[in-house]
N, C-alpha and C positions, 0 to 999 in steps of 0.2 A: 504494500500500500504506500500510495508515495506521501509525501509531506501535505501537499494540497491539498489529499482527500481525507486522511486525518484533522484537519484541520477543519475542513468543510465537514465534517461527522462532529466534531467537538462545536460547531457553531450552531449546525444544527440541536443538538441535544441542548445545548443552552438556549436556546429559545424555544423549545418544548420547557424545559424547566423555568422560565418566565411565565410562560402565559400558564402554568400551571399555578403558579403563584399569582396572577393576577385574577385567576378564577377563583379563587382560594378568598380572596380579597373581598369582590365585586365584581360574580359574574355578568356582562352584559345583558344574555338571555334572560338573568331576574329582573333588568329593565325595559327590556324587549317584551317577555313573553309571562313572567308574572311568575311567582313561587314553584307553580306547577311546570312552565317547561326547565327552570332551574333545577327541583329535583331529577329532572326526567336526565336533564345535561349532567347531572351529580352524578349520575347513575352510571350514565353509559362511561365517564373518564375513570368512576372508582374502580372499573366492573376489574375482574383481575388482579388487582393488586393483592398480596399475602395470599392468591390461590381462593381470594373470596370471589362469588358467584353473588353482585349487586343488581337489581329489578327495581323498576319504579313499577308495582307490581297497579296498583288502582291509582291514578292518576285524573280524576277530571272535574276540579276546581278550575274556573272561571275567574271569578271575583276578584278583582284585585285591590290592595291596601295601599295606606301612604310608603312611602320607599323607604323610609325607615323601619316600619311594620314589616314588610316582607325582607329586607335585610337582616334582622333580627330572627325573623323564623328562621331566613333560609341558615345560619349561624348554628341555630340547635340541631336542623336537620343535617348539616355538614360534619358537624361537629359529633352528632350520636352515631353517623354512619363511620367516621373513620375511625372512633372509638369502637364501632361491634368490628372493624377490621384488624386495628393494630391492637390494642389491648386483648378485645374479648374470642380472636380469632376465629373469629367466626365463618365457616362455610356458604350459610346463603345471610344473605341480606337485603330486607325489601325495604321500599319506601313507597309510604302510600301519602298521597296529599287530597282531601274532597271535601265536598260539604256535607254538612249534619247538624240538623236539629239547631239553624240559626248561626253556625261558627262553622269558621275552616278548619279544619284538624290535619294535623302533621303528623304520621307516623313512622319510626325508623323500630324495625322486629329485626331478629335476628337469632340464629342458634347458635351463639357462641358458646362460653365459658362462663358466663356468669357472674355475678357478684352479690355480695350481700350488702342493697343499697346503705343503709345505718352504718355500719362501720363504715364504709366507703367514703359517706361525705364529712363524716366524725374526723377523721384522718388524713380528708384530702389535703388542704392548706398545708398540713406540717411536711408533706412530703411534697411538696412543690408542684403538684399537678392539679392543676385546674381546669378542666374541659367539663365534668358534671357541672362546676361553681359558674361558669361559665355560660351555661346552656342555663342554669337556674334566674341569673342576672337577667339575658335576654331576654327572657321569656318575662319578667317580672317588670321589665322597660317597656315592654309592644302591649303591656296588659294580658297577657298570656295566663294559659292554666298548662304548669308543666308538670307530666306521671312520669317515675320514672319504676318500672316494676322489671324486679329481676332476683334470681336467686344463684348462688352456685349450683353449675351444672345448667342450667335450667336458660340460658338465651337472657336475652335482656329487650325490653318493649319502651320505648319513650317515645311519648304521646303531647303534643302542643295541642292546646284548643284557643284561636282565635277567635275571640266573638266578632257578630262584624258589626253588630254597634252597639 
């Protein structure tokens, strides 16, 4: 391989790893196309990573919020899906985003590994990881209702419910 094409491989791979990071951020598609084609876009860039299997399995919310409102969902839904990957290693992982019963609901399921929420969030702060504290913030700024239900062994389920007014 000569120098040129090394080099054009290393430029390319850095600007994958840009726009990974600027999705990461502030996907455009959440200002484009609204939470819903945002998870769908979460979906298809996570799918793969750590050997996980990611679905935006029911997807069809309409409705859209102030952009701070769906920046802040899409935040917990990012955030719970790369936790059931890297932490909870999880094999499948879906995200579901629709309407019910008045509110948009966000859900990110998974069969990973588990945890036992109580200790987990007892104990987060001190060990420097904050992606639960994180999701709980968010959700508590957009006026959110956030569940998060999981056990060892048992997958983990975190659930956003936005009212829409």
């Amino acid at each position: 391989m000569t120098d040129l094409e090394q080099l054009r491989g290393r430029l390319l791979e850095s600007q994958k790893g840009l726009r990974d990071i600027l999705f990461a951020l502030r996907p455009v598609v959440l200002e484009d196309g609204g939470l819903g084609a945002a998870a769908r876009a979460l979906a298809e860039r996570i799918n793969g990573q750590n050997g996980s299997r990611v679905v935006a399995r029911r997807v069809d919310a309409d409705r859209r919020f102030a952009p701070e409102v769906e920046a802040g969902a899409f935040t917990v839904i990012r955030e719970a899906a790369n936790n059931a990957i890297k932490t909870g290693r999880a094999p499948e992982v879906s995200i579901d985003v629709y309407e019910d019963d008045g509110a948009l609901v966000a859900m990110v399921e998974d069969n990973g590994k588990g945890f036992d929420v109580a200790d987990t969030l007892q104990g987060y702060a001190s060990r420097g990881s904050l992606g639960l504290l994180q999701m709980r913030e968010s959700a508590r700024l957009i006026g959110a209702q956030l569940s998060l239900d999981s056990s060892p062994g048992q997958g983990t389920r975190v659930r956003l419910r936005i009212p829409f007014a």
